[in-house]
C-alpha positions as CSV (number, residue, x, y, z in Angstrom):
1,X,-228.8,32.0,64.3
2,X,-230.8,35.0,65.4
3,X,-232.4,34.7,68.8
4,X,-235.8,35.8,68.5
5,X,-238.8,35.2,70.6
6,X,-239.7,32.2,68.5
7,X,-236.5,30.7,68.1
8,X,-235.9,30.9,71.9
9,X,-239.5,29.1,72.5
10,X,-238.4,26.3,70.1
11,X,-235.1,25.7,71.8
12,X,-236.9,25.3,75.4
13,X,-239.4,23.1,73.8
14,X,-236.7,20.8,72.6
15,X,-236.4,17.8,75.5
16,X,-232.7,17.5,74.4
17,X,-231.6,20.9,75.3
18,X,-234.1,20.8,78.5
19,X,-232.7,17.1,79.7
20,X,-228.8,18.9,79.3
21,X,-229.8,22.2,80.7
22,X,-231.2,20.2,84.2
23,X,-228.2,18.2,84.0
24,X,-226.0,21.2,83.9
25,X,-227.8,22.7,86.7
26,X,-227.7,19.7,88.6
27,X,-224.1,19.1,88.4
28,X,-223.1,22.6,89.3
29,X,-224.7,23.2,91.9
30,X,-226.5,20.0,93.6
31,X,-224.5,17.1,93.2
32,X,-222.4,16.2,96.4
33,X,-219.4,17.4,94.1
34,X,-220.4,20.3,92.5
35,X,-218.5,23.9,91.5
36,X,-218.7,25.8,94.9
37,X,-217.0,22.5,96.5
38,X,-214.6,21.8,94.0
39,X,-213.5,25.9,94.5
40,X,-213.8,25.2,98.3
41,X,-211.2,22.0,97.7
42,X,-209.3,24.6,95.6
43,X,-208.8,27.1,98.4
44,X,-207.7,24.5,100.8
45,X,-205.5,23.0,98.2
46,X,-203.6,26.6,98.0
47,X,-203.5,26.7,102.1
48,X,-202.0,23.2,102.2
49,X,-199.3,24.0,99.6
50,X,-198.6,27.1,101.6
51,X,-198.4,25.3,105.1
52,X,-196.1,22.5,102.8
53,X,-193.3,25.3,102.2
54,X,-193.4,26.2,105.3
55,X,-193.3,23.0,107.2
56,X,-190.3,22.5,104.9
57,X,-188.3,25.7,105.6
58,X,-188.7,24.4,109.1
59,X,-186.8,21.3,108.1
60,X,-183.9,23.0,106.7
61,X,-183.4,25.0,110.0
62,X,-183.6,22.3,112.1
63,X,-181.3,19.8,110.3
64,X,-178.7,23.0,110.1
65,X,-179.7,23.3,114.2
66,X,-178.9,19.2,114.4
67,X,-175.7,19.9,112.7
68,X,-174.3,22.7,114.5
69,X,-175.3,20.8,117.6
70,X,-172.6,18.5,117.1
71,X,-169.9,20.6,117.7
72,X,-169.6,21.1,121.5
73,X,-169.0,24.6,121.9
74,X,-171.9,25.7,120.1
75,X,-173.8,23.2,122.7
76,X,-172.8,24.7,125.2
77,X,-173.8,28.0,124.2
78,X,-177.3,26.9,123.1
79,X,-177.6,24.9,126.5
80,X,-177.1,28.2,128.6
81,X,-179.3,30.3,126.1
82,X,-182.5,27.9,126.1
83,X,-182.3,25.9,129.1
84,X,-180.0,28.2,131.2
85,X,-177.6,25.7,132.3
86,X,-174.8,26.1,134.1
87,X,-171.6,24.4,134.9
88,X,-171.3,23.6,138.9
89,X,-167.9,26.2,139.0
90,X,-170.2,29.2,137.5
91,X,-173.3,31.5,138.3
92,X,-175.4,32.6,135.9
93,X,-176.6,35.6,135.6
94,X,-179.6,36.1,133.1
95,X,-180.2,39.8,132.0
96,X,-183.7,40.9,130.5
97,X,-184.1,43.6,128.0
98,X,-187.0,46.0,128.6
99,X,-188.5,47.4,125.6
């Protein structure tokens, strides 16, 4: 088909192509869901994935932090590094790095 003056004139004339060409128009870019939404949606789609990984590499270490907190020695290390506890026969001396 060769897109000449006339031939254009005669395609914008047709109500078939005008009726789809609105509704084209309309969809993509008025309707509550239209393509600069849908692109928004996939953007946050891609951050929730992302924050999903993560959330789930934070699992693993804590289950492996649940697990190693059953044996009592490593308790008791990880009680005087976070909480600085102390047992009532020691002192506790806490030593900060500069930088």
């Amino acid at each position: 088909m060769n897109f000449t003056k006339e031939n254009i004139i005669v395609l914008f004339k047709n109500k078939y192509f005008i009726i789809s060409f609105v509704f084209v128009i309309w969809v993509s870019f008025f309707d509550q869901n239209n393509l600069i939404f849908h692109h928004e949606l996939e953007g946050q789609k891609e951050d929730l994935r992302e924050k999903s990984e993560h959330y789930k590499g934070e699992i693993e270490k804590n289950k492996k932090l649940m697990r190693s907190l059953n044996d009592s020695i490593f308790l008791d290390r990880y009680a005087r590094e976070r909480f600085r506890m102390k047992k009532d026969d020691e002192d506790l001396f806490v030593v900060i790095e500069k930088q």
